[in-house]
C-alpha positions in Angstrom: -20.4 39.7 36.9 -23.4 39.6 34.6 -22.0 42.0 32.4 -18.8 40.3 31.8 -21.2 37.3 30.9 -22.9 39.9 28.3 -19.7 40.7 26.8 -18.1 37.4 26.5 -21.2 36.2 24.4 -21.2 39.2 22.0 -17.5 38.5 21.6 -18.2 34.7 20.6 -20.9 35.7 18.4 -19.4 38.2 16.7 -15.9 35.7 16.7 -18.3 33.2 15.6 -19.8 35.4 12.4 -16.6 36.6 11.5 -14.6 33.2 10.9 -17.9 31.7 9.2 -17.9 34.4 7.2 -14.4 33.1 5.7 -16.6 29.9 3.9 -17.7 29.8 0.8 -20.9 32.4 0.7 -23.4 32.5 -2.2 -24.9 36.0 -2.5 -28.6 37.2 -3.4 -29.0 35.5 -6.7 -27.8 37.3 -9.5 -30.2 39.2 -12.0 -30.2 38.1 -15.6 -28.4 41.4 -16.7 -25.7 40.9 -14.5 -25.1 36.8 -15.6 -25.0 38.1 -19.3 -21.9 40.8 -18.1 -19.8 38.0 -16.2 -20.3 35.6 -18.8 -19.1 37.7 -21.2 -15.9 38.8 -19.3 -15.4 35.9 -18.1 -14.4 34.6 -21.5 -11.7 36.8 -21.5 -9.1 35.0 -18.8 -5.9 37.1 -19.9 -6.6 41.2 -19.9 -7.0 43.1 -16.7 -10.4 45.2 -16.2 -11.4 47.5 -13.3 -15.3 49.1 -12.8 -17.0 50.5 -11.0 -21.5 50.3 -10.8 -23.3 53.0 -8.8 -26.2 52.5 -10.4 -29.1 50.2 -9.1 -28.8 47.7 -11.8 -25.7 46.2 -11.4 -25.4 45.5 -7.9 -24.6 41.9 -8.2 -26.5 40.5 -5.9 -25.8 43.4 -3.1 -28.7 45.0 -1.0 -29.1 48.4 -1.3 -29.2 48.9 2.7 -25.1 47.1 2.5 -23.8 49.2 -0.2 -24.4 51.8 -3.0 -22.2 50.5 -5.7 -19.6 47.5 -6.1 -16.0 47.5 -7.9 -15.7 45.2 -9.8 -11.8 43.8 -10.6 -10.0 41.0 -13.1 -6.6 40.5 -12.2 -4.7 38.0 -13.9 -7.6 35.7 -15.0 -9.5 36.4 -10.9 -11.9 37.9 -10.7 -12.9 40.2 -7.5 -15.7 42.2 -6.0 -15.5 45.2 -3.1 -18.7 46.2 -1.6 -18.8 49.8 -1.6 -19.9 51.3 2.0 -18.2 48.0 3.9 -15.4 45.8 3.9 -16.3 42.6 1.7 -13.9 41.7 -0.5 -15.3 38.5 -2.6 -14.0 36.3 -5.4 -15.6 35.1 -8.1 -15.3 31.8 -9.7 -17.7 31.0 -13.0 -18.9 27.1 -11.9 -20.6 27.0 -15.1 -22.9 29.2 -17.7 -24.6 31.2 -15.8 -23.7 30.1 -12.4 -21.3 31.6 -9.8 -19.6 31.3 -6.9 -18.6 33.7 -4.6 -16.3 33.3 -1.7 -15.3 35.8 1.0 -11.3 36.7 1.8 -12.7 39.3 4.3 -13.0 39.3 7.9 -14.5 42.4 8.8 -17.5 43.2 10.2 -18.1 46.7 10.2 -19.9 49.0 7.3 -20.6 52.2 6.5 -17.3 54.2 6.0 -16.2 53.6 2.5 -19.1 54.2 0.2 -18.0 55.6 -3.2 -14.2 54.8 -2.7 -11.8 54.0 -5.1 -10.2 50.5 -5.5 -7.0 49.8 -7.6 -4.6 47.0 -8.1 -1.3 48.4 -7.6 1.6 45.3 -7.6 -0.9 42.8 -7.3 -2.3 44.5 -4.6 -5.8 46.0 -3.6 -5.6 49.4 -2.0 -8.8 51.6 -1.1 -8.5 55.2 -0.8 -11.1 58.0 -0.3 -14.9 57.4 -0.2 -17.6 58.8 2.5 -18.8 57.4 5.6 -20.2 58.5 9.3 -20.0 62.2 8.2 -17.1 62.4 6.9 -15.1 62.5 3.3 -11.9 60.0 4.4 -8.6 61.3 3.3 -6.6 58.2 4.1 -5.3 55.3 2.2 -5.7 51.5 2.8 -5.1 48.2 1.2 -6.2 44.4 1.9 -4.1 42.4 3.6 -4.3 38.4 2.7 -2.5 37.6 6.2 -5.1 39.3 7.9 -7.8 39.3 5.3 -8.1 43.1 6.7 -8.0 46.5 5.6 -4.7 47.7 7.2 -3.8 51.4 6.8 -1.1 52.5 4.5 0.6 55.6 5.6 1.5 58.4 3.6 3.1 61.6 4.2 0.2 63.8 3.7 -3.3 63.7 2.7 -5.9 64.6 0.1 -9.6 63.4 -0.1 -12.1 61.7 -2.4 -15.2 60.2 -3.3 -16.9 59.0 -6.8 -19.9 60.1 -8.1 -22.4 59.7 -11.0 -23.4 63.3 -10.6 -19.4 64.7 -10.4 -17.4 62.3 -12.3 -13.4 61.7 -11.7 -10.7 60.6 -13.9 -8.1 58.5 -11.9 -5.7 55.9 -13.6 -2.8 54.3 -11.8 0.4 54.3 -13.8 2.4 50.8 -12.6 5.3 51.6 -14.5 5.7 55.2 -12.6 4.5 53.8 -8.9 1.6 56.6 -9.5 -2.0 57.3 -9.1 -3.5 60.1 -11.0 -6.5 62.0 -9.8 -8.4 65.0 -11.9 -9.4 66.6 -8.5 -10.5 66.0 -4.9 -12.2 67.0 -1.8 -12.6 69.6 0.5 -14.8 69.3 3.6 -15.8 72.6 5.3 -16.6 73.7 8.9 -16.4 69.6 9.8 -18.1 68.8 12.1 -19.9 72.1 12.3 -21.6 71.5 8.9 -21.3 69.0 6.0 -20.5 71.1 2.9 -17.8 70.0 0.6 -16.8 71.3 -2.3 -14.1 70.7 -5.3 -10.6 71.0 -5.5 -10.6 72.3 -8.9 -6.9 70.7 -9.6 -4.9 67.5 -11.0 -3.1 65.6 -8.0 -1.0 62.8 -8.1 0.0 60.2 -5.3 3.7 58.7 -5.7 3.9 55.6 -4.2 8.0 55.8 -3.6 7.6 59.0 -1.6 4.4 57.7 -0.1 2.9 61.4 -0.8 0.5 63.1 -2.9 1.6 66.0 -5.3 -0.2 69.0 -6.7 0.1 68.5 -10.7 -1.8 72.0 -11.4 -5.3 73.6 -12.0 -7.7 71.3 -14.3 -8.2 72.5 -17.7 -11.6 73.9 -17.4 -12.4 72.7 -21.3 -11.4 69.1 -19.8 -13.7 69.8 -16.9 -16.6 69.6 -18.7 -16.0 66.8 -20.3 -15.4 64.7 -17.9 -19.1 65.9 -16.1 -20.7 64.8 -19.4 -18.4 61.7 -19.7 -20.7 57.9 -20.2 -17.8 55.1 -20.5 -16.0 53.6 -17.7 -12.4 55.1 -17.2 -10.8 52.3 -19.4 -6.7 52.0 -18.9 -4.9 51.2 -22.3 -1.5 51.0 -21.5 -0.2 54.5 -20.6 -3.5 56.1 -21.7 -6.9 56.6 -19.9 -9.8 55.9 -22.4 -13.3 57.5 -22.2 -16.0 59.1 -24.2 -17.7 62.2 -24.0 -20.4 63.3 -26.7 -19.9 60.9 -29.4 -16.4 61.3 -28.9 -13.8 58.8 -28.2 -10.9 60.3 -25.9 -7.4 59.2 -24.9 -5.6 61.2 -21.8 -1.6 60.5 -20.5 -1.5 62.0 -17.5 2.3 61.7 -17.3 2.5 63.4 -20.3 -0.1 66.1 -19.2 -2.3 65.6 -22.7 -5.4 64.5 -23.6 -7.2 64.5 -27.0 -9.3 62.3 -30.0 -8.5 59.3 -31.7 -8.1 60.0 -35.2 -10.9 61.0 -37.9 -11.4 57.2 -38.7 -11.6 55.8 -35.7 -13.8 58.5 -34.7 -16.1 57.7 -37.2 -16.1 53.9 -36.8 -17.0 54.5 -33.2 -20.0 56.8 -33.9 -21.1 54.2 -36.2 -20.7 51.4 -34.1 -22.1 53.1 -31.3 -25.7 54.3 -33.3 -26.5 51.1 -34.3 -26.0 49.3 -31.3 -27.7 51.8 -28.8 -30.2 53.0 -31.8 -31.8 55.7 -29.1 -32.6 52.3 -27.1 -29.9 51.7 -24.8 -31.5 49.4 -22.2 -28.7 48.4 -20.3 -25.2 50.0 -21.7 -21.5 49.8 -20.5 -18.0 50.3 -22.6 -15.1 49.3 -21.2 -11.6 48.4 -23.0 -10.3 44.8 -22.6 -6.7 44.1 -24.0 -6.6 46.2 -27.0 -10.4 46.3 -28.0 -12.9 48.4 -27.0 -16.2 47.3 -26.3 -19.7 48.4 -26.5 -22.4 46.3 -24.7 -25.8 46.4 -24.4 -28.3 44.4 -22.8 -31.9 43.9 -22.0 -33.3 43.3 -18.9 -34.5 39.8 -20.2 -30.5 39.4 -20.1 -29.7 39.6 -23.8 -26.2 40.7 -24.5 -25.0 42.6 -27.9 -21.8 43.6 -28.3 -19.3 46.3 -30.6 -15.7 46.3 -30.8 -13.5 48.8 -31.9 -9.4 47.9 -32.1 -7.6 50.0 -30.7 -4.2 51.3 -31.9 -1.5 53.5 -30.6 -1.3 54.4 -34.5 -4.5 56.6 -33.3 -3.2 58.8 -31.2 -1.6 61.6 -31.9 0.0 63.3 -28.9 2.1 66.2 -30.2 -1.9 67.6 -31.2 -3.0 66.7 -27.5 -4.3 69.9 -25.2 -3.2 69.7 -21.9 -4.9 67.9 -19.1 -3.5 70.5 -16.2 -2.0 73.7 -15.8 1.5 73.6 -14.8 3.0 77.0 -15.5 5.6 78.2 -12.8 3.8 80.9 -11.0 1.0 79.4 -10.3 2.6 76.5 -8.7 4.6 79.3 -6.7 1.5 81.1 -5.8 -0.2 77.8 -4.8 2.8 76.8 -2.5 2.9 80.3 -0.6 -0.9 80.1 -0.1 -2.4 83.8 -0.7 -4.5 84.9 1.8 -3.3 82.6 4.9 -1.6 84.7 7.9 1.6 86.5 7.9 4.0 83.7 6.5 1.8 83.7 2.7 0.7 87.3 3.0 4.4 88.7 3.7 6.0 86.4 1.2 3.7 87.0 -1.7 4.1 90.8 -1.0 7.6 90.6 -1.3 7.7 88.2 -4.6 5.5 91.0 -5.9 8.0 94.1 -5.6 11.0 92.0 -6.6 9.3 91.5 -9.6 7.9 95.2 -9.7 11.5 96.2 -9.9 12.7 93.7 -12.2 10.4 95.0 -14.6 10.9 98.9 -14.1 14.3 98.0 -14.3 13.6 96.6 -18.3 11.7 99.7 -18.8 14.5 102.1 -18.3 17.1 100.1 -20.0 14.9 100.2 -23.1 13.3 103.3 -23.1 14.9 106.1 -25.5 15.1 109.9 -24.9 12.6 111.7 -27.1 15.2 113.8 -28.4 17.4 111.0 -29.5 14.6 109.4 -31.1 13.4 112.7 -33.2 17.1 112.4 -34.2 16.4 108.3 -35.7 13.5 109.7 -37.1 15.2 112.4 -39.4 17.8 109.9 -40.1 15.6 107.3 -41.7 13.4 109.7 -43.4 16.7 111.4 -45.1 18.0 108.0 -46.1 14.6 106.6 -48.2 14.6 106.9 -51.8 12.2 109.8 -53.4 9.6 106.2 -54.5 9.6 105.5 -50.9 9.2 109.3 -49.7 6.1 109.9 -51.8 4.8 106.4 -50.9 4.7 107.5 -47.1 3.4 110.7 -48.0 0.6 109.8 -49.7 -0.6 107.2 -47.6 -0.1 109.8 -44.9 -2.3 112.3 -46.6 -5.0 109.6 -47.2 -5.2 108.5 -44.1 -5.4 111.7 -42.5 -8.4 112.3 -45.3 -10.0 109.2 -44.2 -9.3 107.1 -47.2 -7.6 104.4 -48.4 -4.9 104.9 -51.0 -5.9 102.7 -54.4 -3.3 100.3 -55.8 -3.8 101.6 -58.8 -2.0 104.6 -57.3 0.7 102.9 -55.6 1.8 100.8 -58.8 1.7 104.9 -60.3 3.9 106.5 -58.0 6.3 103.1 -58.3 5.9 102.8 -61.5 4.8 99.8 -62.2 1.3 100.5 -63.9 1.9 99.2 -67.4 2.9 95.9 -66.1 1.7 92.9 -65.5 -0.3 91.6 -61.8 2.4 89.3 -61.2 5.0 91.8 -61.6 2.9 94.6 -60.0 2.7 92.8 -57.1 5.8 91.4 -56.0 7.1 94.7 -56.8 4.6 96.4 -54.2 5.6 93.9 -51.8 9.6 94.8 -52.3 8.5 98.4 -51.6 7.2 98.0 -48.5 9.4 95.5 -47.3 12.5 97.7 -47.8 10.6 100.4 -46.1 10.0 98.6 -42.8 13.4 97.1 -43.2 14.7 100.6 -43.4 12.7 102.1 -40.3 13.3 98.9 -37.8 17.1 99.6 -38.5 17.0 102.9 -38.4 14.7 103.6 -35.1 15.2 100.0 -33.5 11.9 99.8 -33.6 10.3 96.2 -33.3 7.0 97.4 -34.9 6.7 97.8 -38.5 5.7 101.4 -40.0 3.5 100.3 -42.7 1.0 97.8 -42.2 -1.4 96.1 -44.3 -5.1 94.7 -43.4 -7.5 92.8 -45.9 -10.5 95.1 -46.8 -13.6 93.9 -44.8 -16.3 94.0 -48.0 -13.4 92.3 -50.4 -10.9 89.5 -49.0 -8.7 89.6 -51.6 -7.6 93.3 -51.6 -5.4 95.0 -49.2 -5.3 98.2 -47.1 -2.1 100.0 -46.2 -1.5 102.6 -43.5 0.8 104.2 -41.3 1.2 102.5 -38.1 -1.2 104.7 -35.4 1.8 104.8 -32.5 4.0 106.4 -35.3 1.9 108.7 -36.5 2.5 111.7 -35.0 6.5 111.1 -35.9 5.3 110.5 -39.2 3.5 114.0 -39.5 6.0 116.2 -38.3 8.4 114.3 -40.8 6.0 115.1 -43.7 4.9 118.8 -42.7 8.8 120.0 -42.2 8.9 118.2 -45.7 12.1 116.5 -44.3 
């Protein structure tokens, strides 16, 4: 009996807690740094703007012990913050300068299973997905529910996993017009529970929100890679594109596209500017983050001081037909990925099996191209019998030079073509005719797809050429010259 008394008044309390929780809550009071950075979003009540703060510095009034970051979301002039590692969900509302309010839609209770997750707005919706908690990198989806003001779980068909990081940065946009989210890679526990290793997925992935499942885009382009790892803007969404920077560089990436690449020369260089005099080597405390069609640069001081940059941005500045792309999608990868190398019988047995259809498809080729010897000897003898006497001597005395280790002088081909009272204009287009007709003559001839004489630029002088006989038709060549056919 007493300990159905026990568990009655934990239920109350706790019943109690969660509905006050529900009333209008101020939070720790908020550092100077962190007023400057609402005020001045604040005054934008229009443009949508996700972020993310790991870092001690911008906790907004959150204890260390709670959470270890916030996400911080404008949608459609509200403003909202999740607590990274629970389930508080707050909204903002600016009483005045400096002052403001904070009200919590959540009724939850429990922490420590989401830190570093993502939040998105997806259809005026707030999903979660990823994150770490009691052990474990989560690999399931969620979203907040205004009827329940709860994190309900949103089932998809399969799973992937992720968490953020200052120290392994991600890029992830969420494309409303497609019903996608785009990640640059995810998570792989090993050995759970056993041990607590994970590692990287080195690969692009995709959720589609109409078939509720995530999709394997292709491996990450390793040059990309990097770049992300040295990244130091928020991921900023500008319409289709995801903006960030990356060594004094300003990049855009289209994931649906599958590019990514720099604004043009100008802008470039009006965001190096920009970007130098504001930080001057003394960055105090610096975020950049796009806002309608600007992008800003903000600094401030720990006394609260805000500075500001902006940079307009234009589609006019990107050029995506130059763009290098984000993931690699070619076909047999993709197969190979889907059979799975390596697992048990099913991958091993079909990935054996691709391999010697493809063994034979390419033997096959071979033996539909390949030439008897003694019908090529025959192609030979008929190309060298139809040259002209200019072009017989030419071959030969390249022949004999290169056999001699030299190079033949153009003094001696404009000789044997006659050509050597003319003038350089003349002299060399006539050279060039020459040997064009020649390799004309032989690919005909032989059905050859290599030419037989080739030209290469002399190593100590640029502008002069070196002709020779191609090696692989050298020894054709010779016998052709010795039987003096």
């Amino acid at each position: 009996m007493l300990n159905k008394w026990i568990l009655l008044t934990l239920f109350v309390i706790a019943n109690t807690i969660s509905v006050s929780s529900q009333g209008i809550q101020v939070i720790n009071p908020l550092s100077k740094v962190e007023i400057a950075l609402l005020d001045f979003i604040a005054k934008d009540s229009s443009h949508d703007l996700s972020l993310n703060f790991l870092k001690e510095e911008f906790r907004l009034g959150i204890t260390k012990k709670l959470s270890n970051g916030t996400s911080f979301i404008k949608r459609k002039g509200k403003v909202f913050i999740q607590v990274l590692g629970s389930g508080r969900l707050y909204e903002v509302t600016k009483v005045s300068q400096g002052n403001y309010q904070f009200t919590r839609l959540d009724s939850t209770i429990h922490f420590g299973s989401n830190f570093s997750a993502l939040n998105w707005m997806y259809k005026d919706t707030l999903f979660q997905f990823g994150g770490t908690g009691f052990w474990k990198v989560r690999d399931y989806m969620s979203y907040f529910s205004p009827q329940t003001h709860e994190w309900e779980i949103y089932n998809t068909v399969n799973t992937a996993s992720i968490s953020l990081s200052d120290k392994n940065s991600i890029l992830y946009f969420m494309d409303e017009k497609l019903g996608k989210l785009y990640l640059s890679n995810s998570i792989k526990q090993q050995d759970f529970p056993k041990t607590l290793t994970i590692s990287d997925i080195d690969s692009s992935i995709a959720y589609d929100f109409a078939k509720r499942k995530w999709e394997n885009l292709g491996a990450l382009n390793p040059t990309l890679k990097e770049l992300i790892k040295k990244q130091e803007s928020q991921l900023n969404p500008y319409g289709p594109y995801l903006i960030f920077h990356s060594d004094l560089e300003l990049y855009w990436l289209n994931f649906s596209t599958n590019s990514y690449g720099t604004f043009s020369t100008s802008k470039q260089s009006e965001f190096r500017e920009k970007y130098l005099k504001l930080y001057n080597n003394n960055r105090n405390y610096s975020i950049q983050f796009v806002l309608g069609s600007n992008y800003y640069l903000i600094k401030i001081t720990k006394e609260g001081l805000l500075s500001f940059e902006s940079i307009s941005l234009s589609l006019t500045d990107i050029n995506e037909e130059a763009g290098t792309a984000i993931y690699s999608n070619d076909r047999l990868v993709q197969i190979m990925k889907v059979l799975g190398p390596g697992q048990p019988i099913i991958g091993n047995v079909l990935v054996i099996i691709f391999l010697i259809f493809m063994y034979n498809i390419i033997q096959h080729k071979r033996k539909k191209k390949t030439i008897p010897d003694e019908v090529l000897t025959i192609l030979y003898k008929n190309f060298y019998s139809g040259i002209t006497i200019v072009e017989k001597e030419l071959i030969q005395t390249i022949f004999q030079c290169q056999m001699s280790n030299e190079q033949i002088s153009i003094k001696t081909i404009n000789k044997i073509i006659g050509v050597q009272q003319k003038d350089i204009l003349t002299q060399n287009k006539s050279r060039s005719d020459h040997f064009l007709r020649i390799n004309q003559k032989f690919k005909l001839a032989t059905r050859s797809k290599e030419l037989l004489i080739v030209k290469e630029r002399e190593a100590s002088d640029k502008r002069q050429y070196n002709y020779n006989i191609n090696l692989q038709f050298l020894k054709q060549i010779e016998a052709l010259v010795l039987n003096n056919q």
